[in-house]
C-alpha positions as MATLAB code, in Angstrom:
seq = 'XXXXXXXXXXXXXXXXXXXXXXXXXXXXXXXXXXXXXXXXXXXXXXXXXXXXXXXXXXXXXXXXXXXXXXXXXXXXXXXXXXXXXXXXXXXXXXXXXXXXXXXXXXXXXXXXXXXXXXXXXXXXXXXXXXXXXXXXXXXXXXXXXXXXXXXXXXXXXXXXXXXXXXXXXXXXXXXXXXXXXXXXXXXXXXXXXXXXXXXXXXXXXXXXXXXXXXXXXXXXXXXXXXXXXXXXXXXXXXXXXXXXXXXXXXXXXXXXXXXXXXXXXXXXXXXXX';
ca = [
     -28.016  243.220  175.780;
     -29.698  239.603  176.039;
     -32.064  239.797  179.294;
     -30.490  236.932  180.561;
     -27.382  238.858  180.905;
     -28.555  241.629  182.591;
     -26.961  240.796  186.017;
     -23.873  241.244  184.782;
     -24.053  244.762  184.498;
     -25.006  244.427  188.334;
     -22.596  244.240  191.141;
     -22.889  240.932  192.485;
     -23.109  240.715  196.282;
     -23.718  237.955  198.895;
     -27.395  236.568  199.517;
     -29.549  234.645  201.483;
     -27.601  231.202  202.892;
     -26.714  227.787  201.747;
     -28.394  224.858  203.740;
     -25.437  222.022  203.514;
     -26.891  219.049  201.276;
     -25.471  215.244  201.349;
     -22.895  214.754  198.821;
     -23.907  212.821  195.842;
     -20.876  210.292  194.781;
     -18.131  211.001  193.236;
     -17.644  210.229  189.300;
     -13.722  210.354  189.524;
     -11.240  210.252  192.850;
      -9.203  212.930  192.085;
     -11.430  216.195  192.633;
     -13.204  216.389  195.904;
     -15.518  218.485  196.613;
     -17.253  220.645  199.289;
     -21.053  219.350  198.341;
     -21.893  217.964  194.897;
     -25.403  219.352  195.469;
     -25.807  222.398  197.518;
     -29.430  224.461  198.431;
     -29.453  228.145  198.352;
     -32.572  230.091  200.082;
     -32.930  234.020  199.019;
     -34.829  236.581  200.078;
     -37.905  238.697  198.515;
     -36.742  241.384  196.389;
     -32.961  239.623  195.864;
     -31.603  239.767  192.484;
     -28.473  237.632  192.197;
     -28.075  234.177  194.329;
     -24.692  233.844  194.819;
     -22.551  230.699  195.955;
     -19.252  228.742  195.885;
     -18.057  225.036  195.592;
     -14.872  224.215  196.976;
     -12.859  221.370  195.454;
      -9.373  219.653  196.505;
      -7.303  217.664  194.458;
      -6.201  214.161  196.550;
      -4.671  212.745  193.471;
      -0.717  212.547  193.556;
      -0.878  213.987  189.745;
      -1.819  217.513  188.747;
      -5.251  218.319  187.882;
      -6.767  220.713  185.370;
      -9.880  221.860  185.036;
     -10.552  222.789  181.254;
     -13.922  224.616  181.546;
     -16.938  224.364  183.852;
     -20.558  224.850  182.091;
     -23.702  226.206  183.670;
     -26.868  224.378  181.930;
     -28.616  227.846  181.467;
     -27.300  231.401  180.211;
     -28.462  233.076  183.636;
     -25.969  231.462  185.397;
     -22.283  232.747  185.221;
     -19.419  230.196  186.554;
     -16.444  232.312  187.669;
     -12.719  230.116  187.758;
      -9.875  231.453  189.426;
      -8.187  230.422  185.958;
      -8.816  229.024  182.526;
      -7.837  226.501  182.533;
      -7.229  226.007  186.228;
      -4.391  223.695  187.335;
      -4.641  221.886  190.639;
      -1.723  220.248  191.844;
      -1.155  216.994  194.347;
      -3.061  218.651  197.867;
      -3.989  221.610  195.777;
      -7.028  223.368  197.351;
      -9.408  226.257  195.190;
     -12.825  227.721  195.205;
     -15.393  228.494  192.446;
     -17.556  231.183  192.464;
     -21.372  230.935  190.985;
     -23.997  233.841  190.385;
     -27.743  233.186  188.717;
     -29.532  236.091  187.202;
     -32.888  236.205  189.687;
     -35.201  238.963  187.791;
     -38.637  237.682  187.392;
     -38.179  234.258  188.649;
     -39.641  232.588  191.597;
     -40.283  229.258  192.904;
     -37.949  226.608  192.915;
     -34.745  227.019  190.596;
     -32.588  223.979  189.686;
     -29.255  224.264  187.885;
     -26.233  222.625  186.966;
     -22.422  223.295  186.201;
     -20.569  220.534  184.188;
     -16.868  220.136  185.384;
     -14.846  219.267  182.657;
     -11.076  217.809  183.526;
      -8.635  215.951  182.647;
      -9.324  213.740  185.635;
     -12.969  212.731  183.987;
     -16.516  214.695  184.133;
     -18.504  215.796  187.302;
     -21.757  217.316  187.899;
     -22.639  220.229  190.497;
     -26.098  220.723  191.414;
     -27.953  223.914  192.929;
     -31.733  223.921  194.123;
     -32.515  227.855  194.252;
     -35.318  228.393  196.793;
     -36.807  232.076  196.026;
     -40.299  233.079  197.876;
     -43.250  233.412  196.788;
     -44.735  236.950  196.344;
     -47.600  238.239  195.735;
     -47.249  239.516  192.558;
     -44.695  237.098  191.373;
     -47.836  234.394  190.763;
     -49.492  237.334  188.040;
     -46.065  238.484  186.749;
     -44.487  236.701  183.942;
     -40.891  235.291  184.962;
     -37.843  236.056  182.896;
     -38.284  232.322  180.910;
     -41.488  233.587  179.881;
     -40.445  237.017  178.967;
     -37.186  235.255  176.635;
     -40.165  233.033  175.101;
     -42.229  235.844  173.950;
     -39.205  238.128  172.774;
     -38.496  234.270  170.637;
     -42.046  233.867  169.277;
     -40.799  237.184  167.841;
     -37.743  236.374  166.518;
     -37.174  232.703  166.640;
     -33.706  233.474  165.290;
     -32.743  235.386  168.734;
     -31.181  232.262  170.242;
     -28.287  232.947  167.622;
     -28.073  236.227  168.731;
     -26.202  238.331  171.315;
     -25.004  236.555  174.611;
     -26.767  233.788  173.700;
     -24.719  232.898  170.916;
     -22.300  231.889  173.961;
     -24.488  228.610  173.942;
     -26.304  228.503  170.783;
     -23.125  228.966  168.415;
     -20.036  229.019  169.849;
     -20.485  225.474  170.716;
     -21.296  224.216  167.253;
     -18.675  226.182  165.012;
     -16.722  223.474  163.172;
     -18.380  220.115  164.337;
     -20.359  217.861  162.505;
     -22.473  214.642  163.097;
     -22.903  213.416  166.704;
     -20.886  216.037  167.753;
     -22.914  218.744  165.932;
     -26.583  217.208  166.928;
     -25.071  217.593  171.400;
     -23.960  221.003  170.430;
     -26.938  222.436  168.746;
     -30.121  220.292  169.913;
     -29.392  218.365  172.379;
     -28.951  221.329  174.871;
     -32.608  222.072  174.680;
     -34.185  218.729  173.732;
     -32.228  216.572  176.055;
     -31.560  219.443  178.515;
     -32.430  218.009  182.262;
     -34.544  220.287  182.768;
     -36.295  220.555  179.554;
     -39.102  223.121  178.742;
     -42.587  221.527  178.066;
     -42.965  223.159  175.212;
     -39.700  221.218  173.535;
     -40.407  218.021  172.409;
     -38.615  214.775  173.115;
     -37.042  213.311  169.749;
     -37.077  210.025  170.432;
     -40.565  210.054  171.490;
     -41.741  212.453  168.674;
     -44.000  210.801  165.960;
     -42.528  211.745  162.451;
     -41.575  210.490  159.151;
     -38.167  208.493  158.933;
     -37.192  210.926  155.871;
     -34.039  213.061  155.601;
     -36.826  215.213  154.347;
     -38.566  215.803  157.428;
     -35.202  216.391  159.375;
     -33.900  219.014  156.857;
     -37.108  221.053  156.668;
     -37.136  221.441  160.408;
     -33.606  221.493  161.140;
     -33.427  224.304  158.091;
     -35.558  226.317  158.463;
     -37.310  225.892  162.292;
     -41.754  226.633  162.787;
     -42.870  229.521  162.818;
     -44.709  230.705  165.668;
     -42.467  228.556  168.010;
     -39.499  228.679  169.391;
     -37.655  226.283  167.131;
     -34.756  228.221  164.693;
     -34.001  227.788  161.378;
     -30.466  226.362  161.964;
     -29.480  226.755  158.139;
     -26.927  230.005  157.574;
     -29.480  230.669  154.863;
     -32.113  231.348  157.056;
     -29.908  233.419  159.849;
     -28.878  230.162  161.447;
     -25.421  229.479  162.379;
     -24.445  225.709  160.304;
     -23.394  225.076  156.863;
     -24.167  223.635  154.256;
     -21.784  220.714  155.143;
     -22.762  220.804  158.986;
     -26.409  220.688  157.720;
     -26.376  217.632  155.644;
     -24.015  216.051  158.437;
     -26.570  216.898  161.464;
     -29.592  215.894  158.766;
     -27.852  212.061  158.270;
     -26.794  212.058  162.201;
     -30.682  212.455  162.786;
     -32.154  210.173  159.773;
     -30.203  207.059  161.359;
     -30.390  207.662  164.980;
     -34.017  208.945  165.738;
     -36.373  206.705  163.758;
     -40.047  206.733  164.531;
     -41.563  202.934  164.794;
     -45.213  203.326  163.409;
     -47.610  200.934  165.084;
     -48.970  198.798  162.746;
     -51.437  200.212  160.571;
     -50.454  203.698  161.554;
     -49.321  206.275  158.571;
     -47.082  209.280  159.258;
     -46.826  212.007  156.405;
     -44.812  215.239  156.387;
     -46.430  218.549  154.880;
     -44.396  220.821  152.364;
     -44.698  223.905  153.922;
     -42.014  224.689  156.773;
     -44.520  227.294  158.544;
     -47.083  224.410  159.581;
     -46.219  221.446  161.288;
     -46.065  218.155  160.154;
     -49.116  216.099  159.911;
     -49.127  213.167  163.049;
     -45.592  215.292  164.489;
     -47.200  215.695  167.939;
];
């Protein structure tokens, strides 16, 4: 079982309180909701934060809510159906849960509402305390990190194939590059360790894009996204994700300045950083 999961094996019960946040604005008028950013404070020794959105539908058409996404695998997003249908005056309530173990500090996540009304956002700031061991204790990121220096190939596996694969089986292209790299290197709240593309120095090769697309770095946590090397894309989706890459994220040498790629795919390219 992925650790990110464990909570769900847990029973899920009520904690700490929500402090009532200004709404942010709307992005369509149909679905209204109870907060569009909401603060939950636990207490020491909690497991699972637990909270709801409410959302009404003032539209005079029916509504439906096609899927809502959490930006990380600890959190689960519970609908009362999928997909959910609102109609004209139609009232409902969502129910969210984030895994806890390990983790302190401030939390932020998100859960993308997807509907046929447009796209909305939903925002939670998780407020856990600070204990004493909790500074000398590695959190539950850092334990997923070390389990992936491991086995770099454990994103593809197990629950978190949920957001690793799923999402990329039978796209291509633009499509293909949000699905299967965009959700860590564009992610709002993106690890230091995970580089910005556009800001990456690097050969404008298909080269370069296919060796690290293919077959990942060792002794990081980037995957080898070929089905060759355990990955989940094919051939096709590879070259397809490779050209996507090639034309959109070009590095602009300053003048003067070389940029070279090495051959092997367990070292990193020469001038990447």
């Amino acid at each position: 079982m992925s650790i990110v999961r464990w909570f769900m094996s847990l029973g899920l019960g009520v904690v700490g309180w929500v402090a009532p946040v200004p709404a942010l604005a709307q992005t369509n008028q149909a679905l209204v909701w109870d907060g569009m950013v909401k603060e939950l404070q636990v207490k020491t020794n909690e497991l699972t934060a637990k909270l709801s959105f409410s959302v009404t539908n003032v539209s005079a058409a029916e509504v439906v809510i096609q899927q809502a996404r959490p930006s990380c695998g600890c959190t689960l997003v519970t609908l009362p159906g999928t997909p959910w249908r609102l109609a004209p005056g139609a009232s409902g309530t969502i129910q969210v849960a984030t895994d806890l173990r390990g983790k302190h500090g401030i939390l932020n996540k998100s859960i993308a509402i997807d509907s046929t009304a447009g796209f909305q956002l939903l925002r939670i700031k998780i407020t856990l305390p600070e204990s004493a061991d909790a500074r000398t204790a590695p959190d539950q990121r850092s334990r997923n990190q070390i389990f992936a220096l491991a086995d770099r190939q454990l994103v593809f596996k197990g629950d978190c194939a949920q957001c690793h694969v799923t999402p990329t089986l039978g796209k291509t292209g633009e499509e293909l590059y949000e699905a299967a790299c965009a959700i860590c290197h564009q992610a709002v709240q993106r690890a230091t360790m995970v580089p910005d593309l556009k800001a990456t120095r690097h050969p404008n090769t298909r080269e370069y894009w296919r060796q690290w697309t293919a077959n990942g770095r060792a002794g990081t946590l980037m995957p080898g996204f070929d089905i060759a090397e355990g990955g989940p894309l094919t051939g096709a989706q590879m070259d397809s994700l490779v050209d996507y890459l090639t034309a959109n994220y070009r590095y602009e040498p300053a003048p003067g300045e070389s940029v070279s790629i090495k051959t092997r795919p367990d070292k990193e390219p020469e001038n990447s950083r």
